[in-house]
PQR file of N, CA, C, O and H, with PARSE charges and radii, in Angstrom:
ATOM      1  N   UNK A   1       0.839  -1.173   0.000 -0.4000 1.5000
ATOM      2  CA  UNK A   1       0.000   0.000   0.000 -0.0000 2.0000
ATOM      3  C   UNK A   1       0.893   1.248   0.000  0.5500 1.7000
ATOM      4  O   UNK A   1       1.730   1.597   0.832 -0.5500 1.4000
ATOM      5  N   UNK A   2       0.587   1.708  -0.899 -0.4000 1.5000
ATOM      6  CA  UNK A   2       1.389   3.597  -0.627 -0.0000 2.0000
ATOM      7  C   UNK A   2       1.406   4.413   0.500  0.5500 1.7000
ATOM      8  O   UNK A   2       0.563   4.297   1.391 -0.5500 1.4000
ATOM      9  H   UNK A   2      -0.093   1.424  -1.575  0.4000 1.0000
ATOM     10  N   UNK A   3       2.249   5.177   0.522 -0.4000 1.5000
ATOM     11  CA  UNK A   3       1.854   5.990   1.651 -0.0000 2.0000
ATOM     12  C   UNK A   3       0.932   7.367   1.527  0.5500 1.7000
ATOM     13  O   UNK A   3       0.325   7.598   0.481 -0.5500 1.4000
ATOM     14  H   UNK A   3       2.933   5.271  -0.202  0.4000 1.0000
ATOM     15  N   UNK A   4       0.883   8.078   2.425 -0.4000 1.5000
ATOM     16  CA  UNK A   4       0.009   9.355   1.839 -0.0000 2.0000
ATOM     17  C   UNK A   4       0.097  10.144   1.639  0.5500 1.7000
ATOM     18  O   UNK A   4      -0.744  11.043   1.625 -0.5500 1.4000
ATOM     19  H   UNK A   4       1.376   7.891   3.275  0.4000 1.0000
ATOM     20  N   UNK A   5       1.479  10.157   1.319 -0.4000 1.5000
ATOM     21  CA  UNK A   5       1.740  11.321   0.840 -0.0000 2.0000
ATOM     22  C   UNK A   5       2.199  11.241  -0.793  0.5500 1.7000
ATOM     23  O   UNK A   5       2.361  12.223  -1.519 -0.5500 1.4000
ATOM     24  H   UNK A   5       2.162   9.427   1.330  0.4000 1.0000
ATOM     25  N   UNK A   6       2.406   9.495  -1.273 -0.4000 1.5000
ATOM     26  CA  UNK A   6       2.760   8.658  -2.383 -0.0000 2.0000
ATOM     27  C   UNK A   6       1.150   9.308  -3.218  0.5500 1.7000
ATOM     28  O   UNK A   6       1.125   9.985  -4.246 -0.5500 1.4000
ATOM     29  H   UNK A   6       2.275   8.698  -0.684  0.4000 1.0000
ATOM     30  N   UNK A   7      -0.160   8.813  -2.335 -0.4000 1.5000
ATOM     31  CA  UNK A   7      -0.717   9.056  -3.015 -0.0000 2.0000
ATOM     32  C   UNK A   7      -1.731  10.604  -3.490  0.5500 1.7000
ATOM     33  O   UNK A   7      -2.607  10.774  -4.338 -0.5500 1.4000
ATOM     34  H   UNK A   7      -0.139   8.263  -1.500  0.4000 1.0000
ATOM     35  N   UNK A   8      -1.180  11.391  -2.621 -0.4000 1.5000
ATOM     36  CA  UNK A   8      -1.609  12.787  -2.655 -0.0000 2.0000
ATOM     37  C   UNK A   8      -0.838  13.484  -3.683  0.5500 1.7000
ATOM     38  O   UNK A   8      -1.375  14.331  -4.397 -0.5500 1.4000
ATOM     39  H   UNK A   8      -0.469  11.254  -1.932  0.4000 1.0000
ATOM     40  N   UNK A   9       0.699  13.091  -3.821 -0.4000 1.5000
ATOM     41  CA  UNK A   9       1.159  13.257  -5.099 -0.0000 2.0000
ATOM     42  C   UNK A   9       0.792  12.972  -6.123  0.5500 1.7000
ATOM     43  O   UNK A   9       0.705  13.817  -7.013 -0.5500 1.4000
ATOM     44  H   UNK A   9       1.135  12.403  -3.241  0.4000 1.0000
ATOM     45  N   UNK A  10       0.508  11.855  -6.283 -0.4000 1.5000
ATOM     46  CA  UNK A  10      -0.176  11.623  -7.648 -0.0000 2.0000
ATOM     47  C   UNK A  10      -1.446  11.874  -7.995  0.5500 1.7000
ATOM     48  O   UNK A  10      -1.861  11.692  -9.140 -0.5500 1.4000
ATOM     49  H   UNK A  10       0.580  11.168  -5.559  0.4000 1.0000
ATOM     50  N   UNK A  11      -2.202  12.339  -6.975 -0.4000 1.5000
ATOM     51  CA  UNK A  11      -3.841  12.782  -6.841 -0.0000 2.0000
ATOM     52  C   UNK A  11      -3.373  14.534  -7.575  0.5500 1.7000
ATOM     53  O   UNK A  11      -4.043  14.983  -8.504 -0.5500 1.4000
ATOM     54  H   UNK A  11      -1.865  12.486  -6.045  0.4000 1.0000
ATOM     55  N   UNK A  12      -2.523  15.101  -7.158 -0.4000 1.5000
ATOM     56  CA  UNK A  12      -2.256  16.425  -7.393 -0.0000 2.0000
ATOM     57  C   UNK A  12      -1.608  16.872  -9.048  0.5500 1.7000
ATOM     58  O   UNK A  12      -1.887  17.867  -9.716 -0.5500 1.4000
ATOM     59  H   UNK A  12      -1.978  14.736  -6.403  0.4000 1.0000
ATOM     60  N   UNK A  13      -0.738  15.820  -9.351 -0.4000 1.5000
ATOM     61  CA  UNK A  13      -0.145  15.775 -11.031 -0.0000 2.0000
ATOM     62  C   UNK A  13      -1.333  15.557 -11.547  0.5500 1.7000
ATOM     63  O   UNK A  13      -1.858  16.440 -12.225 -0.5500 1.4000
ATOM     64  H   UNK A  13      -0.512  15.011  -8.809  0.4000 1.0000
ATOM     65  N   UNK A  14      -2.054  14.184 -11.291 -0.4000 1.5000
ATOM     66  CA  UNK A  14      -3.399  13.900 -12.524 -0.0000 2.0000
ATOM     67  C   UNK A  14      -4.029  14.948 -12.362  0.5500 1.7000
ATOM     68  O   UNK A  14      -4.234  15.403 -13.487 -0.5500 1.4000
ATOM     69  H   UNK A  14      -1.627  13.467 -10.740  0.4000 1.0000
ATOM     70  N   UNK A  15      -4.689  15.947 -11.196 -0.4000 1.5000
ATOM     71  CA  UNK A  15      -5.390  17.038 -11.371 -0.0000 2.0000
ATOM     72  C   UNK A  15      -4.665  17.790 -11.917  0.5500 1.7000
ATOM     73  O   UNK A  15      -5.125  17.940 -13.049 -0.5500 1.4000
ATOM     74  H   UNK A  15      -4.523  15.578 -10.282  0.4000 1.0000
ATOM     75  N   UNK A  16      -3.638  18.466 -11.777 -0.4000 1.5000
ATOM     76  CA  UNK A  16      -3.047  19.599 -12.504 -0.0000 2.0000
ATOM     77  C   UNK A  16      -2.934  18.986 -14.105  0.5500 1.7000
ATOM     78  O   UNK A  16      -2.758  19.887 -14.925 -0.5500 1.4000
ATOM     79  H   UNK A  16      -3.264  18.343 -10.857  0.4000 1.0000
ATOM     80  N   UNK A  17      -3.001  17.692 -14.649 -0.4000 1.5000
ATOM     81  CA  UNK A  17      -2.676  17.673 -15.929 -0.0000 2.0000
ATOM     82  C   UNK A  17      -4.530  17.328 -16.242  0.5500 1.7000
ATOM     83  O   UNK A  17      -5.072  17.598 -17.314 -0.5500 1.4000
ATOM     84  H   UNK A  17      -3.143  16.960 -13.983  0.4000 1.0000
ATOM     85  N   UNK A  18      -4.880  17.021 -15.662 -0.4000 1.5000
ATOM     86  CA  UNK A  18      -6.799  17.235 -16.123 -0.0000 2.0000
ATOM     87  C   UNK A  18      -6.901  18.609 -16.385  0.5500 1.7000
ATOM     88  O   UNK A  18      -7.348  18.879 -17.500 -0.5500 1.4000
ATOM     89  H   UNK A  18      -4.440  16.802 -14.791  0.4000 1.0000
ATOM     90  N   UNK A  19      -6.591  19.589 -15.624 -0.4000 1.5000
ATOM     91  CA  UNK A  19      -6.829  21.308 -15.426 -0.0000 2.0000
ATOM     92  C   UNK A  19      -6.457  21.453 -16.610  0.5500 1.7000
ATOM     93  O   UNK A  19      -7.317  21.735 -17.444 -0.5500 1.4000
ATOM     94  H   UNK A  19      -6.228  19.370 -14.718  0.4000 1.0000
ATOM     95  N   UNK A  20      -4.663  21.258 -17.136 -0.4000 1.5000
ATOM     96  CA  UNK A  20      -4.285  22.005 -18.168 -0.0000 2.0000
ATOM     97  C   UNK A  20      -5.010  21.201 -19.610  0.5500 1.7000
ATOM     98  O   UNK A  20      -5.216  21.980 -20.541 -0.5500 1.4000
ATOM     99  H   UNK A  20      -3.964  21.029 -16.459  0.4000 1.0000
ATOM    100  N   UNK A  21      -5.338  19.977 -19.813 -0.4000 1.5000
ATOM    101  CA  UNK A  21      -6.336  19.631 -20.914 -0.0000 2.0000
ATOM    102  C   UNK A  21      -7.543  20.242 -21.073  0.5500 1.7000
ATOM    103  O   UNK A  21      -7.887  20.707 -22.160 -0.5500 1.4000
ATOM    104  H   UNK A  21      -5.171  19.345 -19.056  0.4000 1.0000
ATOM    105  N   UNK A  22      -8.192  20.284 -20.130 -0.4000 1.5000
ATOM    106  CA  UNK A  22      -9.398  21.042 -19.827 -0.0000 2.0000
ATOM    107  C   UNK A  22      -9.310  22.089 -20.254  0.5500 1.7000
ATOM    108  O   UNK A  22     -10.129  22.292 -21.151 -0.5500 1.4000
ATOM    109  H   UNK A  22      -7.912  19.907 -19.248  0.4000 1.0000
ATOM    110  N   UNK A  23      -8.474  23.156 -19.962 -0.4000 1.5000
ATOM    111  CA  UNK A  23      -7.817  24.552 -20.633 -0.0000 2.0000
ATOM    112  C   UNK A  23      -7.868  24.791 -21.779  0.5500 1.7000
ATOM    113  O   UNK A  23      -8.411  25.735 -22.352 -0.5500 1.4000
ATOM    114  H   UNK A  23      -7.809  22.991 -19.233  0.4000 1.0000
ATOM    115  N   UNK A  24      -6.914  23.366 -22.444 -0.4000 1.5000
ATOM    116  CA  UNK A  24      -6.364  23.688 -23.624 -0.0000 2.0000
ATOM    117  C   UNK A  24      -7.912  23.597 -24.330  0.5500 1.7000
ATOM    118  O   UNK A  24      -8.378  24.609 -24.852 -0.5500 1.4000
ATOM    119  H   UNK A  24      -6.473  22.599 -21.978  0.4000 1.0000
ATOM    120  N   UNK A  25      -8.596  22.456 -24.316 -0.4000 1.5000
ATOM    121  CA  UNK A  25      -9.839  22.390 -24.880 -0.0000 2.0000
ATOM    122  C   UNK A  25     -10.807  23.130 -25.131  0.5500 1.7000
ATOM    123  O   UNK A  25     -11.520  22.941 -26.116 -0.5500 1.4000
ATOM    124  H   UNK A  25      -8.217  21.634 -23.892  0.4000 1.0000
ATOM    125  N   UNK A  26     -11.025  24.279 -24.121 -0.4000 1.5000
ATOM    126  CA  UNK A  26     -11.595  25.594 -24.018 -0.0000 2.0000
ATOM    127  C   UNK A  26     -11.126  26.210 -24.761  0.5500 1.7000
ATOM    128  O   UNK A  26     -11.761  26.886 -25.570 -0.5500 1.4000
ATOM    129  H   UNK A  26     -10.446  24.432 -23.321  0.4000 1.0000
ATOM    130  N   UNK A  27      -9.725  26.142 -24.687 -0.4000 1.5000
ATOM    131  CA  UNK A  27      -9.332  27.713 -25.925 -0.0000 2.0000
ATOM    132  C   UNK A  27      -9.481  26.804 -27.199  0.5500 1.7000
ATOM    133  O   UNK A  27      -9.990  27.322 -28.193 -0.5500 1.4000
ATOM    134  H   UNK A  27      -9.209  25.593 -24.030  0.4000 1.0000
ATOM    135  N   UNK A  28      -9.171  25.788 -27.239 -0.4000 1.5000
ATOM    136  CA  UNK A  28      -9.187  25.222 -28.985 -0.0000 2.0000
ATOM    137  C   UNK A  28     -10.740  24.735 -29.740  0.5500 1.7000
ATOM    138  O   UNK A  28     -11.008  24.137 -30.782 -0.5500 1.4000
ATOM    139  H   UNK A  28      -8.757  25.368 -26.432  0.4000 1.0000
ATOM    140  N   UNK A  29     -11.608  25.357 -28.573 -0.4000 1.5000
ATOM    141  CA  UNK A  29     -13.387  25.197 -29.036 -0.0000 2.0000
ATOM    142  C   UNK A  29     -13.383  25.838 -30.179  0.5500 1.7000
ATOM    143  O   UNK A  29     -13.601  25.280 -31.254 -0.5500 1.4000
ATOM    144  H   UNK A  29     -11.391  25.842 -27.726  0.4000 1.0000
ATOM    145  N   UNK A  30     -13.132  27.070 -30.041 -0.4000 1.5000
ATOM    146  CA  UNK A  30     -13.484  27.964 -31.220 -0.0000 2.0000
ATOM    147  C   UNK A  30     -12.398  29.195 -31.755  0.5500 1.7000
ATOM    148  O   UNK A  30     -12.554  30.389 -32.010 -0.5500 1.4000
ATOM    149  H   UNK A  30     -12.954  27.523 -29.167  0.4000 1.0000
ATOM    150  N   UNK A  31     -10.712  27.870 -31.801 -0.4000 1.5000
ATOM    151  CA  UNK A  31     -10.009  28.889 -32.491 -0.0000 2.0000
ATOM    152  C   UNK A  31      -9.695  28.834 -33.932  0.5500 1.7000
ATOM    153  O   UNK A  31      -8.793  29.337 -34.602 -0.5500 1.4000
ATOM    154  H   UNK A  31     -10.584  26.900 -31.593  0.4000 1.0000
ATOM    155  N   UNK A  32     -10.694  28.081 -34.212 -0.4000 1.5000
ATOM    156  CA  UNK A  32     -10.620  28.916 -35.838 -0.0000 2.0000
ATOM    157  C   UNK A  32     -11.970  29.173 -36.666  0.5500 1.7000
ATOM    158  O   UNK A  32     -12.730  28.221 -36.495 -0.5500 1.4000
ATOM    159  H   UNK A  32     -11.427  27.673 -33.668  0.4000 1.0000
ATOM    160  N   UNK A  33     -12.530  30.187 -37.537 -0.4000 1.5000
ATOM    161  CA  UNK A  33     -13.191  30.915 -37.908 -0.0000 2.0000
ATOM    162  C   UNK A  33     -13.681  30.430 -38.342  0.5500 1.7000
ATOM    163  O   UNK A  33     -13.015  29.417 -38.557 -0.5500 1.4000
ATOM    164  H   UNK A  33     -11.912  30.961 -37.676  0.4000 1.0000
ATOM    165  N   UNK A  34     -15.261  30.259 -39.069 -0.4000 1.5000
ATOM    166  CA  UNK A  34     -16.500  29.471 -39.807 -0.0000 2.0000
ATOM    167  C   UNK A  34     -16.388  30.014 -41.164  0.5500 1.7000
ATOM    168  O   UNK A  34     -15.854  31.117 -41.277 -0.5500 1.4000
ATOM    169  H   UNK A  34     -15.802  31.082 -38.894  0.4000 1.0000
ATOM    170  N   UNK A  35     -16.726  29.528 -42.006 -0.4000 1.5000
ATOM    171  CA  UNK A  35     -16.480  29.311 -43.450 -0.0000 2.0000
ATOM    172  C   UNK A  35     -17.399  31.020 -43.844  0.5500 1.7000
ATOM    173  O   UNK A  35     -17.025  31.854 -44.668 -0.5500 1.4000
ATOM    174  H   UNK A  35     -17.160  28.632 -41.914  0.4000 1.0000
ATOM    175  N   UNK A  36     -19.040  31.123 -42.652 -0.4000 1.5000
ATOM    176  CA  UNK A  36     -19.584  32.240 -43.380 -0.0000 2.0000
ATOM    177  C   UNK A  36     -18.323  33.661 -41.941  0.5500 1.7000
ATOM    178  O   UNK A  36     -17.814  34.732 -42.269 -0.5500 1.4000
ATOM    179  H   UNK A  36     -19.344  30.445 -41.982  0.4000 1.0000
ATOM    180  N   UNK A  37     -18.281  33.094 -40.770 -0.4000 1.5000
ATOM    181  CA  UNK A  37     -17.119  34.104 -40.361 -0.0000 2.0000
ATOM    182  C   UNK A  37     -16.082  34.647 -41.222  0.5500 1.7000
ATOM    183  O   UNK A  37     -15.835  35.842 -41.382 -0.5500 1.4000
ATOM    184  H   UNK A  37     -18.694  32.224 -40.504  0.4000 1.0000
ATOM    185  N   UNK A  38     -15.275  33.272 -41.969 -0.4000 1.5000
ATOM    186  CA  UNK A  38     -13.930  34.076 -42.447 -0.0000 2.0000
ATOM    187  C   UNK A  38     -14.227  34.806 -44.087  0.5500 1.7000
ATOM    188  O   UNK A  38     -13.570  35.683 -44.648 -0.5500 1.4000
ATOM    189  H   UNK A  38     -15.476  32.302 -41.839  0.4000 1.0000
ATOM    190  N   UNK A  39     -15.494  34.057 -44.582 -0.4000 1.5000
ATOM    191  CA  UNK A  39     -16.021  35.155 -45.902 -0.0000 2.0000
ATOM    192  C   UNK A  39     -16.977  36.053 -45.659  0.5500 1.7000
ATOM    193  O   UNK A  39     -17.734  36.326 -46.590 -0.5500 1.4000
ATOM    194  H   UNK A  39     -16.028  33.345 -44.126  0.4000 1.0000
ATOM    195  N   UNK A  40     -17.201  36.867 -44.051 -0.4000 1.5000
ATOM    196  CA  UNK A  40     -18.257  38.062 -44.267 -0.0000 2.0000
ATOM    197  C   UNK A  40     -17.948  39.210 -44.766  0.5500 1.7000
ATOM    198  O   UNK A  40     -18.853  39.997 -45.043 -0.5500 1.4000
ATOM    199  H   UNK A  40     -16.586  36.645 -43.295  0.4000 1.0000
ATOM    200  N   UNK A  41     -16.669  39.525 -44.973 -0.4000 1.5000
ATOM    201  CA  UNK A  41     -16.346  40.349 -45.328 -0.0000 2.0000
ATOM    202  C   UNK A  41     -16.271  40.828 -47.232  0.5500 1.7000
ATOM    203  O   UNK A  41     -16.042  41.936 -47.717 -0.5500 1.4000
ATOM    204  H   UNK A  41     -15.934  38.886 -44.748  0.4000 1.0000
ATOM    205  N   UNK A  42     -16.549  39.558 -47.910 -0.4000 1.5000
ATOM    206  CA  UNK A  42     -16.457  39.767 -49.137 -0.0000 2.0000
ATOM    207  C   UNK A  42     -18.115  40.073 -49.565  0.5500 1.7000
ATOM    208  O   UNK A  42     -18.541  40.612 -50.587 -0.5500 1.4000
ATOM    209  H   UNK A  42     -16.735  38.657 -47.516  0.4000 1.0000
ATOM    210  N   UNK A  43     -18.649  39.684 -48.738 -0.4000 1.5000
ATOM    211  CA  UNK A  43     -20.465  40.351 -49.559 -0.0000 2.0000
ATOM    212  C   UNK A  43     -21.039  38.716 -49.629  0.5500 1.7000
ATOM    213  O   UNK A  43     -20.367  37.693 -49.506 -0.5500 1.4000
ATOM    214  H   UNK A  43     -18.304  39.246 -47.908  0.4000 1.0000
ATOM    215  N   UNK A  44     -22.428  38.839 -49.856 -0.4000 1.5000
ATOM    216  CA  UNK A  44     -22.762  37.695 -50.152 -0.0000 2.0000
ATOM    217  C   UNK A  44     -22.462  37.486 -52.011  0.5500 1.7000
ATOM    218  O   UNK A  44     -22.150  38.349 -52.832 -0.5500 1.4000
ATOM    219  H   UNK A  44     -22.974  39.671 -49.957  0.4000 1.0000
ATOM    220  N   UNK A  45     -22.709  35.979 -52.209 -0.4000 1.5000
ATOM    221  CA  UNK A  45     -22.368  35.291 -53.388 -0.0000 2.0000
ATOM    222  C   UNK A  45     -23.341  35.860 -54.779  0.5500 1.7000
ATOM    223  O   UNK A  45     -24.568  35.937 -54.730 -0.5500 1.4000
ATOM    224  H   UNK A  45     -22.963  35.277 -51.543  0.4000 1.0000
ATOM    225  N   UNK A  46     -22.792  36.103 -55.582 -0.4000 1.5000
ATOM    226  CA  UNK A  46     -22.973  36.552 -56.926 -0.0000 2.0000
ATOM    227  C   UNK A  46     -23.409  38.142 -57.251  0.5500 1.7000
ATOM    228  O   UNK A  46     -24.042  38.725 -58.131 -0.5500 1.4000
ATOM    229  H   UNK A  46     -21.794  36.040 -55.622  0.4000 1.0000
ATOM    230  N   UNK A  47     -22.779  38.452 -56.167 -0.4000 1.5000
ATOM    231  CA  UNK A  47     -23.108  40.324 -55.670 -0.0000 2.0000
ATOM    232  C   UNK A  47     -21.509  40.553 -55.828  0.5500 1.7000
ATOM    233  O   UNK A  47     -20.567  39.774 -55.974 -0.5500 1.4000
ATOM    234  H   UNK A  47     -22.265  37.978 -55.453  0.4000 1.0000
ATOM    235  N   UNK A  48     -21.608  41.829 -55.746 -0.4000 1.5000
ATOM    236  CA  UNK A  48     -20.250  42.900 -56.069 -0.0000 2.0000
ATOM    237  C   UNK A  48     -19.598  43.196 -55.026  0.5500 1.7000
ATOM    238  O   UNK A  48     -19.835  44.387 -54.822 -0.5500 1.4000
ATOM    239  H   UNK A  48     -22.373  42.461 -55.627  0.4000 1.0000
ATOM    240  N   UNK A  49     -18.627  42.649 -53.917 -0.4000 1.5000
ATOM    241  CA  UNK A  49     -17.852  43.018 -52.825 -0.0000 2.0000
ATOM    242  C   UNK A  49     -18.184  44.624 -52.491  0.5500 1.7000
ATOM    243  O   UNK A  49     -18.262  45.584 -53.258 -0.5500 1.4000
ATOM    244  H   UNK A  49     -18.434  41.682 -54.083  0.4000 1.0000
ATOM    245  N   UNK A  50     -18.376  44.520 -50.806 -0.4000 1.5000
ATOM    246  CA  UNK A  50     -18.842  45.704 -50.183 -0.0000 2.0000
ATOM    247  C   UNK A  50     -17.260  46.882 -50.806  0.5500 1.7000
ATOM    248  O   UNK A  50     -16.280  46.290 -51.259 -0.5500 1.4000
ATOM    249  H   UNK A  50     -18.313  43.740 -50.183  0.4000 1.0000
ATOM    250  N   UNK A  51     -17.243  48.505 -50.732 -0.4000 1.5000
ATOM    251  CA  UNK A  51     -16.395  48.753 -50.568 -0.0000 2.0000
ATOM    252  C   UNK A  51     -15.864  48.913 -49.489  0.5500 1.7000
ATOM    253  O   UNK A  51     -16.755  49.035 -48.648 -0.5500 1.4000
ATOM    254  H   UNK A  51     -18.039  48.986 -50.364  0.4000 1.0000
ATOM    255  N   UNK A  52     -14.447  49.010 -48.846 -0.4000 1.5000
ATOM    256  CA  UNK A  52     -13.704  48.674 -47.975 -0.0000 2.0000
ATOM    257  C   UNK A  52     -13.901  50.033 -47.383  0.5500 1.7000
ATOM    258  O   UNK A  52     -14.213  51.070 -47.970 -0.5500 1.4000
ATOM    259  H   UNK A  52     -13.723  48.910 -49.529  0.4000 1.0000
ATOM    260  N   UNK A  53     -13.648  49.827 -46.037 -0.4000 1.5000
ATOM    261  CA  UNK A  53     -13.352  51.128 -45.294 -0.0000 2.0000
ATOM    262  C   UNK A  53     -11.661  51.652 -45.192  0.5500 1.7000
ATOM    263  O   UNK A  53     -10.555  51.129 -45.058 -0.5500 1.4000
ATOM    264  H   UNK A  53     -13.395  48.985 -45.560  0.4000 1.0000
ATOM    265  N   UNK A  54     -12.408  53.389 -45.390 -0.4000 1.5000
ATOM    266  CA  UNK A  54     -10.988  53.882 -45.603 -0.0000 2.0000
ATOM    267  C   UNK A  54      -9.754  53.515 -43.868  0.5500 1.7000
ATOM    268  O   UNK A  54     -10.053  53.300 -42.693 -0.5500 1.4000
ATOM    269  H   UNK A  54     -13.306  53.814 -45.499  0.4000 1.0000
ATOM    270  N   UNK A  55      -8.519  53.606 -44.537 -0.4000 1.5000
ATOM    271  CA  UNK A  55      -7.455  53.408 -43.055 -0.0000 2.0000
ATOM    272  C   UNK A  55      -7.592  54.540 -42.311  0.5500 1.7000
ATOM    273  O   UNK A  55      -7.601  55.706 -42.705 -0.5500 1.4000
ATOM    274  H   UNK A  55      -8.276  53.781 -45.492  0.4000 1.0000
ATOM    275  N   UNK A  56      -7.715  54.037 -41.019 -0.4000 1.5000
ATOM    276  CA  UNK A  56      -7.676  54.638 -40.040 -0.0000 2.0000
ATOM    277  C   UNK A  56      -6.500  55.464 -40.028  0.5500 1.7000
ATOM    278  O   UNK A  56      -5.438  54.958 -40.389 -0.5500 1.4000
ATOM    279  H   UNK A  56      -7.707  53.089 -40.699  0.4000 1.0000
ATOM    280  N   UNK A  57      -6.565  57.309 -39.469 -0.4000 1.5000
ATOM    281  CA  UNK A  57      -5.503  57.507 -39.570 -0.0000 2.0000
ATOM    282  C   UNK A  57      -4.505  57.546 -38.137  0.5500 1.7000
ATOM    283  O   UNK A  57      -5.007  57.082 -37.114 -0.5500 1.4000
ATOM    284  H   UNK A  57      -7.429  57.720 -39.176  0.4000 1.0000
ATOM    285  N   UNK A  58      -3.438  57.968 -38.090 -0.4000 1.5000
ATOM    286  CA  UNK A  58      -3.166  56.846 -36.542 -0.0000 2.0000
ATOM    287  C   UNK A  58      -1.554  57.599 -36.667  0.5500 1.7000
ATOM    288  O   UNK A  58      -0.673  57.310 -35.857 -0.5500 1.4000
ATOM    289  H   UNK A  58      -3.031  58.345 -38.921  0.4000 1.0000
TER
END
Protein backbone atom coordinates (compact mmCIF):
# COMPACT_ATOMS: atom_id res chain seq x y z
CA UNK A 1 0.00 0.00 0.00
CA UNK A 2 1.39 3.60 -0.63
CA UNK A 3 1.85 5.99 1.65
CA UNK A 4 0.01 9.36 1.84
CA UNK A 5 1.74 11.32 0.84
CA UNK A 6 2.76 8.66 -2.38
CA UNK A 7 -0.72 9.06 -3.01
CA UNK A 8 -1.61 12.79 -2.66
CA UNK A 9 1.16 13.26 -5.10
CA UNK A 10 -0.18 11.62 -7.65
CA UNK A 11 -3.84 12.78 -6.84
CA UNK A 12 -2.26 16.43 -7.39
CA UNK A 13 -0.14 15.77 -11.03
CA UNK A 14 -3.40 13.90 -12.52
CA UNK A 15 -5.39 17.04 -11.37
CA UNK A 16 -3.05 19.60 -12.50
CA UNK A 17 -2.68 17.67 -15.93
CA UNK A 18 -6.80 17.23 -16.12
CA UNK A 19 -6.83 21.31 -15.43
CA UNK A 20 -4.28 22.00 -18.17
CA UNK A 21 -6.34 19.63 -20.91
CA UNK A 22 -9.40 21.04 -19.83
CA UNK A 23 -7.82 24.55 -20.63
CA UNK A 24 -6.36 23.69 -23.62
CA UNK A 25 -9.84 22.39 -24.88
CA UNK A 26 -11.60 25.59 -24.02
CA UNK A 27 -9.33 27.71 -25.93
CA UNK A 28 -9.19 25.22 -28.99
CA UNK A 29 -13.39 25.20 -29.04
CA UNK A 30 -13.48 27.96 -31.22
CA UNK A 31 -10.01 28.89 -32.49
CA UNK A 32 -10.62 28.92 -35.84
CA UNK A 33 -13.19 30.91 -37.91
CA UNK A 34 -16.50 29.47 -39.81
CA UNK A 35 -16.48 29.31 -43.45
CA UNK A 36 -19.58 32.24 -43.38
CA UNK A 37 -17.12 34.10 -40.36
CA UNK A 38 -13.93 34.08 -42.45
CA UNK A 39 -16.02 35.15 -45.90
CA UNK A 40 -18.26 38.06 -44.27
CA UNK A 41 -16.35 40.35 -45.33
CA UNK A 42 -16.46 39.77 -49.14
CA UNK A 43 -20.47 40.35 -49.56
CA UNK A 44 -22.76 37.70 -50.15
CA UNK A 45 -22.37 35.29 -53.39
CA UNK A 46 -22.97 36.55 -56.93
CA UNK A 47 -23.11 40.32 -55.67
CA UNK A 48 -20.25 42.90 -56.07
CA UNK A 49 -17.85 43.02 -52.83
CA UNK A 50 -18.84 45.70 -50.18
CA UNK A 51 -16.39 48.75 -50.57
CA UNK A 52 -13.70 48.67 -47.97
CA UNK A 53 -13.35 51.13 -45.29
CA UNK A 54 -10.99 53.88 -45.60
CA UNK A 55 -7.46 53.41 -43.05
CA UNK A 56 -7.68 54.64 -40.04
CA UNK A 57 -5.50 57.51 -39.57
CA UNK A 58 -3.17 56.85 -36.54
Amino acid sequence: MASFTAVTKRKRARRNKNAGHARKMKLGKHSTLSATELFAALGEPGKPAPKSAAPAKG
